[in-house]
C-alpha positions in Angstrom: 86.2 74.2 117.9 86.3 71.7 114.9 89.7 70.4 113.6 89.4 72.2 110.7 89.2 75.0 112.7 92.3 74.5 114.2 94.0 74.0 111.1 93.2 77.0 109.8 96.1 78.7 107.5 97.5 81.4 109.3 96.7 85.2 108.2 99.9 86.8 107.2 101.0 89.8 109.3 104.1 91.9 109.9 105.9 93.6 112.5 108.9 96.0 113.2 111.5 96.2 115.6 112.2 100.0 115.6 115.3 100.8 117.4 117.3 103.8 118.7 120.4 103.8 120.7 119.5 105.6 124.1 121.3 106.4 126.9 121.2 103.2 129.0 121.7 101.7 125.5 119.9 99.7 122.9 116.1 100.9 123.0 112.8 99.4 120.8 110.0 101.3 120.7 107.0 99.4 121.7 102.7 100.0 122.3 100.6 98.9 124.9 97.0 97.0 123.0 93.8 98.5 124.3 92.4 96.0 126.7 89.2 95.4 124.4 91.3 94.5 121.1 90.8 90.7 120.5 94.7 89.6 120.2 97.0 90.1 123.0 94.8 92.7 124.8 96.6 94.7 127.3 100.3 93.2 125.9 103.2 95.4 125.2 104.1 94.7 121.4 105.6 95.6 118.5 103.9 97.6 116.0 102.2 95.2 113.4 99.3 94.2 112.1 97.8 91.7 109.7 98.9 92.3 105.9 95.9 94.0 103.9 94.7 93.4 100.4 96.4 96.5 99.3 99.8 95.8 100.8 100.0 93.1 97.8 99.0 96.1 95.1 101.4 95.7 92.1 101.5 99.3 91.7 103.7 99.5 95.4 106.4 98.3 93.3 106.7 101.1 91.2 107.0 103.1 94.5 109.1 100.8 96.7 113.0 100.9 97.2 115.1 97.4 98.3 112.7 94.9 96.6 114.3 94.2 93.8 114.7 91.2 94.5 112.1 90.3 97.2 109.0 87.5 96.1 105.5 89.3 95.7 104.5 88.1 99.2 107.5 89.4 100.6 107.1 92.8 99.5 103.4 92.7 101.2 105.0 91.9 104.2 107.4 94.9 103.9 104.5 97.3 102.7 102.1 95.9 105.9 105.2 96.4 108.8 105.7 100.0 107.2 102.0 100.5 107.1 101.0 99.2 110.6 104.1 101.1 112.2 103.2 104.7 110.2 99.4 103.4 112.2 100.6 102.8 115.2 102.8 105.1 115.8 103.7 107.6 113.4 106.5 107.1 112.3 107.2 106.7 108.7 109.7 104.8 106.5 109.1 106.6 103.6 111.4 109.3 101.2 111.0 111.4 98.4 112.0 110.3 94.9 115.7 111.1 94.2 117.0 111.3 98.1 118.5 108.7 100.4 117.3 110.1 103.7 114.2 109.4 105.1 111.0 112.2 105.6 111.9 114.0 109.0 109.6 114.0 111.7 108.0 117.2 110.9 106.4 115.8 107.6 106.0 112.7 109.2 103.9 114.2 111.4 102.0 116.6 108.8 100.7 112.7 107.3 99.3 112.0 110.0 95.8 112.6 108.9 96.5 109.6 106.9 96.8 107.0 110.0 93.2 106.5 110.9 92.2 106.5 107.1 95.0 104.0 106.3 93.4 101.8 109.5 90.1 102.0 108.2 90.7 101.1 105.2 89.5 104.2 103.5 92.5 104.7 101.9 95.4 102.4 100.7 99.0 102.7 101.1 99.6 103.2 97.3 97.2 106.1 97.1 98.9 108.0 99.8 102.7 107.7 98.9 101.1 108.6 95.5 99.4 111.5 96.7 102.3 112.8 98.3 105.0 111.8 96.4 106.5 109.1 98.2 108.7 106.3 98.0 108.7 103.0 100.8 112.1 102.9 102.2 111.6 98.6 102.4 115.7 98.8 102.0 115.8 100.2 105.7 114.2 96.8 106.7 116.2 93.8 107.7 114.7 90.5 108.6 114.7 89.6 111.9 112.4 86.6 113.4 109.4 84.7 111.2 106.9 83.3 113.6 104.2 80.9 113.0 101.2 80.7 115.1 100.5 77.5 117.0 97.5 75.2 115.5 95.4 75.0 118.7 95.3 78.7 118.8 91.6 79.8 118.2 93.4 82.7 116.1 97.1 82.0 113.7 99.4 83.9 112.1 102.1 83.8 110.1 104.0 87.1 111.2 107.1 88.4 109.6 109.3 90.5 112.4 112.1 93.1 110.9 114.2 95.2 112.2 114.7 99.2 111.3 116.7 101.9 112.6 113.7 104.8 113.9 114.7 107.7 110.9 116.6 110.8 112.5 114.1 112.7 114.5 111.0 110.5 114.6 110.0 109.9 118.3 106.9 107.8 117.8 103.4 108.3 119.9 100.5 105.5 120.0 97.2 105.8 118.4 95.0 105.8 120.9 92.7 103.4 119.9 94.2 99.9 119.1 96.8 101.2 121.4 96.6 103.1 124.5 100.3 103.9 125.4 103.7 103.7 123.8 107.2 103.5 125.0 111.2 103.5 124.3 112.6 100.6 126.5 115.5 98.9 126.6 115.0 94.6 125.7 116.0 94.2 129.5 113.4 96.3 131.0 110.6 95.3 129.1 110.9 91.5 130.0 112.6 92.1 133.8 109.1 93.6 135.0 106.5 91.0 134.6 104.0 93.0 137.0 104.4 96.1 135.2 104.6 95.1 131.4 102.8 92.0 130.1 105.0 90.2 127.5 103.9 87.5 125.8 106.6 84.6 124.2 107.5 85.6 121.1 107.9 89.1 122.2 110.1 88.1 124.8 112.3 86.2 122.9 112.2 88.2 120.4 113.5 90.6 122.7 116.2 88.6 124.6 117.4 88.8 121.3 117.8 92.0 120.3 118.8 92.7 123.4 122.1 90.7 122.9 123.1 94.2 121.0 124.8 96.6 122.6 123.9 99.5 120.0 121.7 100.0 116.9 124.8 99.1 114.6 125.5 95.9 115.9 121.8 94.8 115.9 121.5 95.6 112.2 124.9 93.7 111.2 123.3 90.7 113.6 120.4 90.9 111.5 121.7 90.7 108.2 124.4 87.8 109.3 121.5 85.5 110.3 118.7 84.4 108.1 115.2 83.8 109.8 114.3 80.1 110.2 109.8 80.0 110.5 109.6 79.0 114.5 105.9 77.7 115.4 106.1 76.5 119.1 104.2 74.0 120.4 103.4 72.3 123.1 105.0 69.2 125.1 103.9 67.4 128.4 106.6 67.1 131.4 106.5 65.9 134.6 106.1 69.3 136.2 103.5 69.8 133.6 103.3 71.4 129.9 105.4 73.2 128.3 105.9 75.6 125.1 108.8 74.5 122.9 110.6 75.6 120.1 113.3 74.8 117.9 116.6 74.7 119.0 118.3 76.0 116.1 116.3 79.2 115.2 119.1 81.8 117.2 117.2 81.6 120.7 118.7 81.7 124.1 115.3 79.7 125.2 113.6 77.2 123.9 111.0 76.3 126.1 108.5 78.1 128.9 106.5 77.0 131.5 102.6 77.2 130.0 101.9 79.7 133.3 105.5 81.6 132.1 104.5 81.9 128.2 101.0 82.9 128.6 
C-alpha cells in the first residue's frame, strides 16, 4: 500500500446507540455483520453505515426536525445514522408533520419495503419521507462518541456515534444480509463474553461507556452534559509489545489495549 494510500481522508459514516431500559437494566440494540461484508465481518456493532450522497440533499431540511442549528455536514450525519438504523433494523426515527411522537412500530413496519430499496440505492431518504409524509426526528439524537479511523488502516472513517431512545414499541430485527443476527444486550454482556460476541475497540469503549448508565434517562442527560472530542487511536511500541492508544481526555475509562486485545 502507498503512503498516499494510507493517508487517505476518511469516508464519513454514522452510527446509533439505540437504547431501551430492560429488566437487568440499560440495553443497546446491536447486529451481528455477515461474515462476507468487508469491514468488521462477523463483529457485533452498532447500526451504521457510510453517509450517502443523498444524506447531504438540501431538500432533508425541509423535512428534518432539531437541525436548526446543525452545519450541512452534520445534518448528513444525522440523516445517514437514521437511514442505516431504519436499514439495519427497522426501526425508524421518523413522525408525521404536526405530532411530537414518533411512528409506532406497526407503520414502522408497514415501511419496510423501503429498507432494501433505501440500501440499494434505488431510492433516497428524501423521496420516501416525501412519499409518505414524514418528518426525521434528528432532535431524538444526541451526540455521543466521534471516532476517527487510524491512518495505517487499509480502510478510514470518520464515524459520528449518537445516542437515541428506541421510539415506544419498536423492537428492531436485522436484515439479513449485511447482518445476520440482532440483539438487545446490556453494555456488560456484550464485552464480558469475548468467545461468544466479537467486539472490536471502539465498540467496546463505546460501550464501557454507556454502560456507566444505569437507565435510558441518565444516559441521555450524560450525553448532552459532555461534548464529543474526534478520538483517532493509534499505535505505540512497549516493552511487552504494541499497543492501541487514545487520548486521555475524550470521557474513556481506557485508553490503551493490547494489539491481540483491540483486534
Amino acid at each position: 500500500m502507498s503512503e498516499a494510500e494510507k493517508k487517505a481522508p476518511p469516508v464519513p459514516a454514522a452510527t446509533i446507540l439505540i437504547v431501551r431500559d430492560g429488566p437487568g437494566g440499560l440495553e443497546v440494540f446491536m447486529v451481528k455483520r455477515h461474515h462476507q461484508i468487508d469491514f468488521v465481518a462477523g463483529a457485533l456493532v452498532f447500526p451504521g453505515g457510510k453517509v450517502s450522497k443523498g444524506d447531504f440533499d438540501a431538500g432533508l431540511l425541509d423535512v428534518t426536525d432539531g437541525v436548526a442549528d446543525w452545519s450541512a455536514d452534520m445534518r448528513a450525519m444525522g440523516a445517514a445514522a437514521i437511514r442505516e438504523a431504519f436499514e439495519e433494523s427497522g426501526i425508524l426515527f421518523a413522525r408525521e408533520p404536526g405530532r411530537s411522537d414518533l411512528i409506532s412500530a406497526q407503520r414502522a413496519d408497514a415501511l419496510a419495503h423501503y429498507r432494501h430499496a433505501l440500501e440499494k440505492n434505488e431510492i433516497t431518504l428524501h423521496d420516501m419521507l416525501k412519499a409518505e409524509n414524514l418528518r426525521l426526528a434528528c432532535d431524538r439524537l444526541v451526540r455521543f462518541a466521534h471516532w476517527i479511523t487510524p491512518e495505517m488502516m487499509p480502510k478510514r472513517f470518520d464515524t459520528q456515534f449518537f445516542l437515541a431512545a428506541a421510539p415506544q414499541g419498536h423492537t428492531g430485527r436485522h436484515d439479513g444480509r449485511e447482518s445476520v443476527d440482532s440483539i438487545w444486550i446490556t453494555p456488560h454482556e456484550a464485552i464480558s463474553d469475548r468467545k461468544k460476541w466479537n467486539v472490536i475497540f471502539p465498540t467496546k469503549l463505546n460501550l464501557m461507556k454507556l454502560g456507566k448508565s444505569a437507565n435510558v434517562a441518565d444516559a441521555m442527560e450524560a450525553a448532552r452534559a459532555a461534548e464529543p472530542l474526534p478520538v483517532t487511536p493509534w499505535t505505540e511500541q512497549t516493552e511487552n509489545g504494541p499497543i492501541l492508544r487514545i487520548r486521555d481526555d475524550a470521557g474513556y475509562e481506557q485508553t490503551w489495549a493490547s494489539m491481540k486485545e483491540a483486534l
